[in-house]
KEVO-996523 format. One record per residue (C-alpha): residue number from 1; residue in one letter; x, y, z. Coordinates in nm, 4 decimals, m for minus. Example, Ala and Ser with C-alpha at 12.3 -4.5 7.8 and 13.67 -1.06 7.14 Angstrom:
BEGIN
+-----+---+----------+----------+----------+
|   k | r |        u |        v |        w |
+-----+---+----------+----------+----------+
|   1 | A |   1.2300 |  m0.4500 |   0.7800 |
|   2 | S |   1.3670 |  m0.1060 |   0.7140 |
+-----+---+----------+----------+----------+
This chain:
BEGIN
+-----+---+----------+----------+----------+
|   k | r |        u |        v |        w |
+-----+---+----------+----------+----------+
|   1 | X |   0.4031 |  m2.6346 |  m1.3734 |
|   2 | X |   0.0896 |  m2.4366 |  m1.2878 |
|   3 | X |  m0.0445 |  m2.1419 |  m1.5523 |
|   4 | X |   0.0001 |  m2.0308 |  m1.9155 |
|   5 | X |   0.3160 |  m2.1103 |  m2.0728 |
|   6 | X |   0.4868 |  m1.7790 |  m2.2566 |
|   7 | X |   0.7303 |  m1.8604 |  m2.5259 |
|   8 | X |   0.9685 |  m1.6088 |  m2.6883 |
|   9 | X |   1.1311 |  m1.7097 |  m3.0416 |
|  10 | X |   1.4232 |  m1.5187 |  m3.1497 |
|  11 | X |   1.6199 |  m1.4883 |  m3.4051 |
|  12 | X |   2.0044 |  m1.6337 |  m3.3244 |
|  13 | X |   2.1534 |  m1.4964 |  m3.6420 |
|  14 | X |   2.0132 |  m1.1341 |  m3.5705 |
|  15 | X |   2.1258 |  m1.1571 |  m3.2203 |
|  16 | X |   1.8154 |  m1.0840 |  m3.0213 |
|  17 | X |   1.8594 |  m1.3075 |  m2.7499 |
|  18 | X |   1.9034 |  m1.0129 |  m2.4991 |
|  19 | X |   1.6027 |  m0.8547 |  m2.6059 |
|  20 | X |   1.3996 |  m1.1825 |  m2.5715 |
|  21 | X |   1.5676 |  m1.2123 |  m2.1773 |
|  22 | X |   1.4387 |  m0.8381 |  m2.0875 |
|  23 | X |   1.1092 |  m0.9289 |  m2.2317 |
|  24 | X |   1.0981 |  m1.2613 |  m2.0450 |
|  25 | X |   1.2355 |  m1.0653 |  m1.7042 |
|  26 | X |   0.9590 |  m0.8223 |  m1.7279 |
|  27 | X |   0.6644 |  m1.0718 |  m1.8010 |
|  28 | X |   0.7972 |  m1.2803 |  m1.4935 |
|  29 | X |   0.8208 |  m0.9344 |  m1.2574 |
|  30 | X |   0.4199 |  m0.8608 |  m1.3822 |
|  31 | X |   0.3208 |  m1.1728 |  m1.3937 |
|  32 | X |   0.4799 |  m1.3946 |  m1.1027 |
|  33 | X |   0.1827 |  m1.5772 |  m0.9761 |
|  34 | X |  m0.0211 |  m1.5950 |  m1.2927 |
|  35 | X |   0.2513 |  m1.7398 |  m1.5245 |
|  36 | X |   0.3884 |  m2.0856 |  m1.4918 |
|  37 | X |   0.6840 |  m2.0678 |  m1.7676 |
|  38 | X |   0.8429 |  m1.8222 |  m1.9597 |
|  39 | X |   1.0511 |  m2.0168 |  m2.2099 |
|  40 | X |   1.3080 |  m1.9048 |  m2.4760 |
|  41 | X |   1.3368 |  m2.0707 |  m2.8322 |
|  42 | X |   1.6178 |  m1.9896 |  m3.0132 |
|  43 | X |   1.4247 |  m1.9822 |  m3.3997 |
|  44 | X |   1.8010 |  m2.0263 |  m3.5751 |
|  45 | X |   1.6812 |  m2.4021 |  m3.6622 |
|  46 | X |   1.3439 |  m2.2519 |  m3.8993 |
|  47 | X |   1.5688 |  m2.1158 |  m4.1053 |
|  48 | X |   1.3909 |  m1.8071 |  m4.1226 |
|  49 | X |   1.5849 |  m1.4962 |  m4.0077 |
|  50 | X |   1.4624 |  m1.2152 |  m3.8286 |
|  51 | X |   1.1910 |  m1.4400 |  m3.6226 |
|  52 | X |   1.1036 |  m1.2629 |  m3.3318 |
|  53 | X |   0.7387 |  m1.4140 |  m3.2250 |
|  54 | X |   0.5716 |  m1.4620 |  m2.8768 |
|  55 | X |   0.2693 |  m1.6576 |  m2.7772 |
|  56 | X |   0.0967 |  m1.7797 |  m2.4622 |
|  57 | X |   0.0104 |  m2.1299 |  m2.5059 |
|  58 | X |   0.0335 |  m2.1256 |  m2.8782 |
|  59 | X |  m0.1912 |  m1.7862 |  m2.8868 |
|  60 | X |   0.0104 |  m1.5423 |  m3.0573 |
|  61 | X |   0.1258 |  m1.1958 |  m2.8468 |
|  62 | X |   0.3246 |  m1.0793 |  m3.0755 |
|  63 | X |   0.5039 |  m1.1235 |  m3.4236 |
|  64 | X |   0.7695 |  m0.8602 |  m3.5604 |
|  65 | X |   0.6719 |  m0.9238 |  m3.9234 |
|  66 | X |   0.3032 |  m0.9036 |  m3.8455 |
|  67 | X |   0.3036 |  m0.6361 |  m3.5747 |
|  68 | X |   0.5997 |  m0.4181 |  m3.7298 |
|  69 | X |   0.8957 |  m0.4679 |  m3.5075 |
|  70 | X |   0.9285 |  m0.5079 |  m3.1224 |
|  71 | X |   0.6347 |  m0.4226 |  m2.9012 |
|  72 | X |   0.6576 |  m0.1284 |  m2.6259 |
|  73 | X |   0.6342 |  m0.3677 |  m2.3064 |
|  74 | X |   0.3631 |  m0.1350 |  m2.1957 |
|  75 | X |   0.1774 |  m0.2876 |  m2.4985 |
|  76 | X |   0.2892 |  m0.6435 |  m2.4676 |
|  77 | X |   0.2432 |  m0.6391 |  m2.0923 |
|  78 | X |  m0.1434 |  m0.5448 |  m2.2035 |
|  79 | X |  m0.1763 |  m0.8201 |  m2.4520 |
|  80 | X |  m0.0274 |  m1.0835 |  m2.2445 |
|  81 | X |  m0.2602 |  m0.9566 |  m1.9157 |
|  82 | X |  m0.5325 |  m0.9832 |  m2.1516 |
|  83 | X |  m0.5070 |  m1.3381 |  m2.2112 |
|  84 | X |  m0.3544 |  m1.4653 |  m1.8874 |
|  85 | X |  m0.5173 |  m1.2346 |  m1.5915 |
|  86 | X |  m0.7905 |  m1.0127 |  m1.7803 |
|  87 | X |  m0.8901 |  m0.8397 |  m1.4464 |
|  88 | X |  m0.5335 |  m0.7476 |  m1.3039 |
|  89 | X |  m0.4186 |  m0.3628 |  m1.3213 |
|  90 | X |  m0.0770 |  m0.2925 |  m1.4763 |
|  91 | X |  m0.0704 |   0.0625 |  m1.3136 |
|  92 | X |   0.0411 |   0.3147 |  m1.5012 |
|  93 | X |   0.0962 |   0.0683 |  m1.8204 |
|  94 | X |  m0.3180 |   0.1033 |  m1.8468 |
|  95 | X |  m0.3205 |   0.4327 |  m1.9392 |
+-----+---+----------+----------+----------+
């Protein structure tokens, strides 16, 4: 495995798998040759409901209780660029 290592943690209980697989699709279309792994953690086993976190090798993106919800992937497309490929355009998600 070659390049940063995305993880998504959901929440089981609040059934937000789907929404971590769209997030993980998208980050994957942006970001084929930077990324090497986009990997989903089902967070049922913290026993802390509503987890909905995601970090790039242990860096953290994005967290629903700290950031308020679910990111716009324009915004979490930006954060993760940041960290990953600071110099590549996103198009139309820069502006």
């Amino acid at each position: 495995m070659t390049g940063p290592r995305v993880t998504i943690a959901y929440c089981t209980r609040c059934r937000w798998l789907l929404r971590a697989q769209w997030y993980a699709a998208e980050l994957l279309q942006t970001f084929e040759a930077e990324l090497g792994e986009v990997a989903l953690v089902p967070a049922s086993a913290e026993g802390e409901a509503g987890v909905f976190r995601i970090e790039v090798d242990g860096t953290s993106v994005w967290n629903r209780k700290r950031d308020g919800g679910f990111p716009e992937i324009t915004e979490l497309k930006r954060r993760v660029r940041d960290l990953v490929a600071p110099d590549k355009p996103l198009g139309h998600a820069d502006r």
